[in-house]
N, CA, C and O of each residue as an XYZ file, in Angstrom:
516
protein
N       0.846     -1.169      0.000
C       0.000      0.000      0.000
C       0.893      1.233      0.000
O       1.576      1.175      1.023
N       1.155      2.219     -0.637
C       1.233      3.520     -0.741
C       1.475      4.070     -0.084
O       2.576      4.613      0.009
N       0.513      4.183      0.706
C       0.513      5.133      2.014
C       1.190      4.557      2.951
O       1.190      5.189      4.007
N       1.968      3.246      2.949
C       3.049      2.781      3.963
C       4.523      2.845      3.851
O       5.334      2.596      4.744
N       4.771      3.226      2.587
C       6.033      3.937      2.125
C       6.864      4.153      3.373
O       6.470      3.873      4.506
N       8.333      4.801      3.003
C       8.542      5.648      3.765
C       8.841      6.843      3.651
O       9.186      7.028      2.484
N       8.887      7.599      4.132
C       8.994      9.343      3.662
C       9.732      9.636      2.158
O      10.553      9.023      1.476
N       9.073     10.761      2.038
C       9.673     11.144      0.544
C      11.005     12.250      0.686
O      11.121     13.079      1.589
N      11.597     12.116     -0.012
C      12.617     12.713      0.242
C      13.078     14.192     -0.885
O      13.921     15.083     -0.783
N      11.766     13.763     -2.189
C      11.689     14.571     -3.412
C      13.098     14.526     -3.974
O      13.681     13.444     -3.906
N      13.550     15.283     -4.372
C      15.294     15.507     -4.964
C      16.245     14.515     -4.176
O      17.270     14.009     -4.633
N      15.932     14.405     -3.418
C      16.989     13.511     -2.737
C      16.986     12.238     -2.803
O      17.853     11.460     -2.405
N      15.722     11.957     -3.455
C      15.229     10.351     -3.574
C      16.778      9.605     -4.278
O      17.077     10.165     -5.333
N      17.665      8.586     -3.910
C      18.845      8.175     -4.776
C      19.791      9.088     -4.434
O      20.944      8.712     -4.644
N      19.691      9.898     -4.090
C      21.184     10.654     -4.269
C      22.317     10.049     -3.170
O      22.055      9.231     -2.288
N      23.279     10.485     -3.365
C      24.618      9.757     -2.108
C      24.449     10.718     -0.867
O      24.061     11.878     -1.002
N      24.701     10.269      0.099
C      24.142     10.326      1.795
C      24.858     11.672      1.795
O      24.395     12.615      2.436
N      26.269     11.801      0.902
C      27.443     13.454      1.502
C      25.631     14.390      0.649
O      24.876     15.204      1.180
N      25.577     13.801     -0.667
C      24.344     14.854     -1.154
C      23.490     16.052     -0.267
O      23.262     17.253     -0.122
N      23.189     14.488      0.251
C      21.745     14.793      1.187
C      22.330     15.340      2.351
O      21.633     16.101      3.021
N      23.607     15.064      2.753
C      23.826     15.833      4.518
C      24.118     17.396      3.791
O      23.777     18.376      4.454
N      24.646     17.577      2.658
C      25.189     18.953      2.725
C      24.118     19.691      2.722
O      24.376     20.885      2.868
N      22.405     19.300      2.550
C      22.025     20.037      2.188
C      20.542     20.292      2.930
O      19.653     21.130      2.780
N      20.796     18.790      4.068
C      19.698     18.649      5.249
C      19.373     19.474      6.345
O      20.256     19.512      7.202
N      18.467     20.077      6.546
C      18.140     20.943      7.314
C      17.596     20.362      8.503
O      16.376     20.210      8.449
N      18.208     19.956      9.668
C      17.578     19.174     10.635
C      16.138     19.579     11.764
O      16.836     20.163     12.594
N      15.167     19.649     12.166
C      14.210     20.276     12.641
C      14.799     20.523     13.852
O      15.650     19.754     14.299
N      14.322     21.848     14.636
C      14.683     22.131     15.742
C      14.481     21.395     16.901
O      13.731     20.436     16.717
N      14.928     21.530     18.120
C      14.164     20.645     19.167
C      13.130     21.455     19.843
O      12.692     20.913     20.857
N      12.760     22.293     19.635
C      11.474     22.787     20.262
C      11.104     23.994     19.190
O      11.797     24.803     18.573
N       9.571     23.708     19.269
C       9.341     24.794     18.275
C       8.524     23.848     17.081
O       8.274     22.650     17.211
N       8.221     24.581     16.052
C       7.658     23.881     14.854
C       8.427     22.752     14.101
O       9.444     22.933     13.431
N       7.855     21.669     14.288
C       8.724     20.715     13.549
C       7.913     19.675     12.740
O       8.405     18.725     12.131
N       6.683     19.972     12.814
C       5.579     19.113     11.734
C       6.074     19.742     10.297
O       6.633     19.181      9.354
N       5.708     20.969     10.454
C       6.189     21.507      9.114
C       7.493     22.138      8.795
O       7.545     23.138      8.079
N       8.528     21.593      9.296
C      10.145     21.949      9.152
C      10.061     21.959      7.650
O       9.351     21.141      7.064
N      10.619     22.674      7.149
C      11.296     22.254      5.736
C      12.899     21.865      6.088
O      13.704     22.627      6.623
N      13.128     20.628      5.695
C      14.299     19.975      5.821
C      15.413     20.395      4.470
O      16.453     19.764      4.281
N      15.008     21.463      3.680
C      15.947     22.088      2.844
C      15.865     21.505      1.813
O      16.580     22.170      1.063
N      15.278     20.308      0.994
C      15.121     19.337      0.161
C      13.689     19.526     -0.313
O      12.615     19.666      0.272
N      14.138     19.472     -1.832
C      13.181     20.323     -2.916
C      12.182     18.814     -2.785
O      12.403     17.608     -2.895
N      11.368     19.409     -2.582
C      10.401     18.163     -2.788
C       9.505     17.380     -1.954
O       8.352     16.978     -2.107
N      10.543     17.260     -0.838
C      10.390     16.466      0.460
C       9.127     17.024      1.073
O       8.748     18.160      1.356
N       8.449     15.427      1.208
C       7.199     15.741      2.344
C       7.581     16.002      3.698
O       8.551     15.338      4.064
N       7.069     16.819      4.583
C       7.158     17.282      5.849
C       6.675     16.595      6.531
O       5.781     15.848      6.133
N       7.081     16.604      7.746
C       6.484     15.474      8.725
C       5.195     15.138      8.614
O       4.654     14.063      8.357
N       4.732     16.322      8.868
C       3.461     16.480      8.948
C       2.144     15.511      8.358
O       1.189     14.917      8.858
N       2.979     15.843      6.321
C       2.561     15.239      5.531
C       2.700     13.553      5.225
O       1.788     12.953      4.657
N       3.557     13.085      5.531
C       3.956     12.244      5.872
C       3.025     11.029      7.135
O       2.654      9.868      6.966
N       2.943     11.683      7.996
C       2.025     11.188      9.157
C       0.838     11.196      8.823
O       0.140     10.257      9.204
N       0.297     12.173      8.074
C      -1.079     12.111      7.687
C      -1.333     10.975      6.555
O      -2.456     10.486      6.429
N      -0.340     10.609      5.807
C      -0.658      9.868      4.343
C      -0.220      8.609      4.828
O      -0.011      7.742      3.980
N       0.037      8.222      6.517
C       0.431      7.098      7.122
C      -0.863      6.916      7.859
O      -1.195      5.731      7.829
N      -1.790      7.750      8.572
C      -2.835      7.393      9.243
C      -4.037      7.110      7.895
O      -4.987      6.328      7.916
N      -3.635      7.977      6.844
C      -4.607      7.573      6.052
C      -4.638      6.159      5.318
O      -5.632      5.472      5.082
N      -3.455      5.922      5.050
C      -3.378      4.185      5.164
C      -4.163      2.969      6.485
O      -4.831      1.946      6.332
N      -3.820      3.488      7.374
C      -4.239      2.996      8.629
C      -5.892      2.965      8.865
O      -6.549      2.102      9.446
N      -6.348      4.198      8.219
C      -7.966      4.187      8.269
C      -8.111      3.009      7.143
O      -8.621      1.940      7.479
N      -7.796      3.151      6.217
C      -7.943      1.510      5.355
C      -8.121      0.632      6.126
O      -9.097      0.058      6.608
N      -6.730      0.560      6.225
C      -6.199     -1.162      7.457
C      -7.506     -1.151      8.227
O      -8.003     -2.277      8.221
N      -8.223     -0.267      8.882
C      -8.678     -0.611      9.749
C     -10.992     -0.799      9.871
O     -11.834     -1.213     10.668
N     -10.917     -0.056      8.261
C     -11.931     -0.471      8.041
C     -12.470     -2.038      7.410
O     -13.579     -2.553      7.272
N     -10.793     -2.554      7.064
C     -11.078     -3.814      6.693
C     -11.396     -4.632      7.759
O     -10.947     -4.534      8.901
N     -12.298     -5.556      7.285
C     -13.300     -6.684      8.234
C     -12.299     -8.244      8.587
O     -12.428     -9.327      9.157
N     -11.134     -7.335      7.693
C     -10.603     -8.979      7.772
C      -9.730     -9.295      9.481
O      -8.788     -8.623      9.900
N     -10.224    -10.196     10.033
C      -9.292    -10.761     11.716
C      -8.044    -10.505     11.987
O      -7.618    -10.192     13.099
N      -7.254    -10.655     10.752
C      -5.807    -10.753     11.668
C      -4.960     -9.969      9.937
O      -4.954    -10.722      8.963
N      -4.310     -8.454      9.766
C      -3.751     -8.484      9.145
C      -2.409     -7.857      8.944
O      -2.152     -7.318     10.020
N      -1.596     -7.690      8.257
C       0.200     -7.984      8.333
C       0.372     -6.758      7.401
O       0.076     -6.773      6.206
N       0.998     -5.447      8.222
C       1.387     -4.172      7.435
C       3.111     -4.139      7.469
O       3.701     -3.723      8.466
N       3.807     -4.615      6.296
C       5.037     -4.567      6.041
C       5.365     -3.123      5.554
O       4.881     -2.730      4.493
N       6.536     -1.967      6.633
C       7.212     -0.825      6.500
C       8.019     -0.896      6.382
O       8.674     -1.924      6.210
N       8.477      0.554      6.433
C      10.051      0.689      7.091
C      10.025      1.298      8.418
O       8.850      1.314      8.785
N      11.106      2.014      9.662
C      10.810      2.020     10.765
C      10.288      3.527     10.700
O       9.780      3.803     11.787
N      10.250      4.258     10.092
C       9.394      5.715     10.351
C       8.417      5.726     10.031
O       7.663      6.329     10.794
N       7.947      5.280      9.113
C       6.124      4.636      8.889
C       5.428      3.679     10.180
O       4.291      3.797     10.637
N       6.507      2.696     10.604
C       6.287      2.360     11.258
C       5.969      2.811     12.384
O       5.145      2.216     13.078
N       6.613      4.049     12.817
C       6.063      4.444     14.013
C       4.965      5.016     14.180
O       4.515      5.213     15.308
N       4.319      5.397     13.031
C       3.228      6.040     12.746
C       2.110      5.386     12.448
O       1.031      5.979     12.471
N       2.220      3.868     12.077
C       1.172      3.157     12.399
C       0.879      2.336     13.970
O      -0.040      1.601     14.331
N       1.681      2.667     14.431
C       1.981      1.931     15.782
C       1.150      3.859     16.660
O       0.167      3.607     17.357
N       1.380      4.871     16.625
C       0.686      5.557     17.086
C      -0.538      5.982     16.927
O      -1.188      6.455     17.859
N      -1.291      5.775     14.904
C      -2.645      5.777     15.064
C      -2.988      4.814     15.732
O      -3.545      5.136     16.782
N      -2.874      3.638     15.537
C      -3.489      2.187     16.251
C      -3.849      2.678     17.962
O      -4.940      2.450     18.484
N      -2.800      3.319     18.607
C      -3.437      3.230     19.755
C      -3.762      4.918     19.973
O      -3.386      5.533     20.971
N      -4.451      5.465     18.961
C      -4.602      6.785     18.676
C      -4.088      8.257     19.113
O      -4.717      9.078     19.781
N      -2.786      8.388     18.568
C      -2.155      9.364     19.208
C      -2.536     10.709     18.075
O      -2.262     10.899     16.890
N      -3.303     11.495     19.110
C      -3.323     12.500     17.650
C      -1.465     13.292     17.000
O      -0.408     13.490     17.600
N      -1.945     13.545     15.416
C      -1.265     13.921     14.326
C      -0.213     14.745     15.498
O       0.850     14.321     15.953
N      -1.029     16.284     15.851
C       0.023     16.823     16.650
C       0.662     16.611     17.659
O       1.251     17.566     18.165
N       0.753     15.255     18.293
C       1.846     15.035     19.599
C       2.727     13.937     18.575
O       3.235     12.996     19.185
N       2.935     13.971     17.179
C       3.676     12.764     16.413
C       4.941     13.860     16.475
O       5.914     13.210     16.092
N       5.475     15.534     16.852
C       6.083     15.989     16.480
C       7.867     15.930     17.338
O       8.915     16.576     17.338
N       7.342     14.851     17.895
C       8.971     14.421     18.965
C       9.000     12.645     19.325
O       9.807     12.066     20.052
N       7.880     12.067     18.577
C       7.735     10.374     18.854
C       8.617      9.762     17.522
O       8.698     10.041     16.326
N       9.255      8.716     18.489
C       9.735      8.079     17.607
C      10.133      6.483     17.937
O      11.197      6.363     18.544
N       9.577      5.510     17.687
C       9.899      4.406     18.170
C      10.995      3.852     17.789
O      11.123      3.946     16.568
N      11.950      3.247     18.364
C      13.231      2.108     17.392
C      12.663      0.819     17.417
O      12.287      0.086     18.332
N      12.705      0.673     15.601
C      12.591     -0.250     15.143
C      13.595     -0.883     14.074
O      13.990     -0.277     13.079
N      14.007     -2.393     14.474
C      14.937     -2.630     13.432
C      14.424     -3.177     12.398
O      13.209     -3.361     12.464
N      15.000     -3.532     11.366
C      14.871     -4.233     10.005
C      14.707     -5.456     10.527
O      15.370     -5.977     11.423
N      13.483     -6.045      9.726
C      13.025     -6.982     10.215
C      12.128     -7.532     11.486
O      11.579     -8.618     11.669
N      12.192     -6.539     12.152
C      11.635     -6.338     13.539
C       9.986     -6.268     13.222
O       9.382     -5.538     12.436
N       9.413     -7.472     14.277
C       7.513     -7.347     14.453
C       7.584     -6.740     15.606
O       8.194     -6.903     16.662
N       6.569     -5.752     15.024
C       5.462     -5.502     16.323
C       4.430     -5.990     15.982
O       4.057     -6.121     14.817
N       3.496     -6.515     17.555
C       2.267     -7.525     17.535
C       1.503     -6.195     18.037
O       1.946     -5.413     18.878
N      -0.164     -6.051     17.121
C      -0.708     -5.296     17.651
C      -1.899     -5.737     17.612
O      -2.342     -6.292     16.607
N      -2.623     -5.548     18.742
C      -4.029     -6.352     19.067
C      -5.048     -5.422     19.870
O      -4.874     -4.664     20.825
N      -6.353     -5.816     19.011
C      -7.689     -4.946     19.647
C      -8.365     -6.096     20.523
O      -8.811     -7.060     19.901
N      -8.458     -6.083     21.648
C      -9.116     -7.363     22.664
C     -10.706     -7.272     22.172
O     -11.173     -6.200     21.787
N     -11.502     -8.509     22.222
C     -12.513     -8.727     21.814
C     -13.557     -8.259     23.039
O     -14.754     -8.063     22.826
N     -13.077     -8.143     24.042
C     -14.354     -7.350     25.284
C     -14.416     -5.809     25.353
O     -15.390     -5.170     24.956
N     -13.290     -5.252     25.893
C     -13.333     -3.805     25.517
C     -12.849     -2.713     24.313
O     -12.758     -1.500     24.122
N     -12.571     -4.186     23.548
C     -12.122     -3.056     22.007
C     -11.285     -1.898     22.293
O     -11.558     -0.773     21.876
N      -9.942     -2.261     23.229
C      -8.793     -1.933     23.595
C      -8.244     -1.709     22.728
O      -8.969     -2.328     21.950
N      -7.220     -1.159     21.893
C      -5.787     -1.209     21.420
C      -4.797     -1.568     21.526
O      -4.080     -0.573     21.419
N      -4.025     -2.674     21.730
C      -2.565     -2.807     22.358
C      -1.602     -2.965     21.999
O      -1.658     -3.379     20.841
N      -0.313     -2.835     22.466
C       0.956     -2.799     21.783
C       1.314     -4.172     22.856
O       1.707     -4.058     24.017
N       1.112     -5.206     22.270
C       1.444     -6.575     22.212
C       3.172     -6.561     22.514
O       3.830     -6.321     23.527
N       3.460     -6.862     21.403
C       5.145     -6.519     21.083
C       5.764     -5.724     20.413
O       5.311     -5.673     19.270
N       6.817     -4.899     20.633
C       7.144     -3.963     20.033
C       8.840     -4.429     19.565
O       9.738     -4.804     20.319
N       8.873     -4.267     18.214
C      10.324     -5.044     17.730
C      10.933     -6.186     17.822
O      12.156     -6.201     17.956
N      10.225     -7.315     17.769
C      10.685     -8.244     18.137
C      11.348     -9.133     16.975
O      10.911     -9.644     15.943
N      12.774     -9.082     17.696
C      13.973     -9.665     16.414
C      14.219    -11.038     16.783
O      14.895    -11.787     16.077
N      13.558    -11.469     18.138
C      14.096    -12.799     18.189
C      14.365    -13.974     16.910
O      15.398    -14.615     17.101
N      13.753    -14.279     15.896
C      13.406    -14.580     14.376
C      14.356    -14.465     14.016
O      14.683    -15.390     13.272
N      15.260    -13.549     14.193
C      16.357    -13.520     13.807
C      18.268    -13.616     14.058
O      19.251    -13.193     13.451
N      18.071    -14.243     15.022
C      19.006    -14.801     15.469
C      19.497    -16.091     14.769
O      18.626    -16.918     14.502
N      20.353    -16.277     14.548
C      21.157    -17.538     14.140
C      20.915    -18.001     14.754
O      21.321    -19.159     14.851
């Protein structure tokens, strides 16, 4: 799905990492940072970004189907892991979960109080030799 991507980067999409640092604008630590412009022609803003991740998530979640499997990367990821247990758009502007490659999180709505839960969060065991 689309909307599980991970951030766009516009001009920077491919380019080599010296590219992109010479020319990255990092968001402040306090202050406006949904809509930072990170200096990169193109690039969706946090903001935008989080929104075109919950709007995926309203999908996911109007589907009827029991049990289903959203493959990201870890900054999408954190953003489906905060609609699920509904964090509004504006407190996404300092969250950030670590997640590795390859890493499940288990996320489950209980069948009595139609809870939300964060089951497991990153779990690499799977991957151990």
């Amino acid at each position: 799905m689309f909307e599980f991507r991970e951030k766009s980067y516009g001009v920077g999409e491919g380019q080599a990492d010296s590219w992109f640092r010479e020319r990255f604008v990092p968001p402040p630590a306090h202050g406006e940072r949904m809509d930072h412009d990170e200096g990169i022609e193109g690039a969706e803003t946090k903001r935008q970004w989080v929104r075109r991740v919950y709007a995926g998530m309203e999908v996911v979640l109007q589907d009827p189907a029991p049990q289903k499997v959203i493959v990201t990367h870890g900054g999408s990821a954190t953003f489906v892991i905060a609609r699920w247990i509904g964090m509004p758009v504006t407190a996404l502007d300092v969250v950030s979960f670590h997640l590795d490659p390859g890493g499940i999180t288990h996320l489950r709505e209980d069948d009595y109080f139609h809870n939300h839960a964060v089951v497991s969060l990153n779990e690499t065991s799977h991957l151990e030799a």
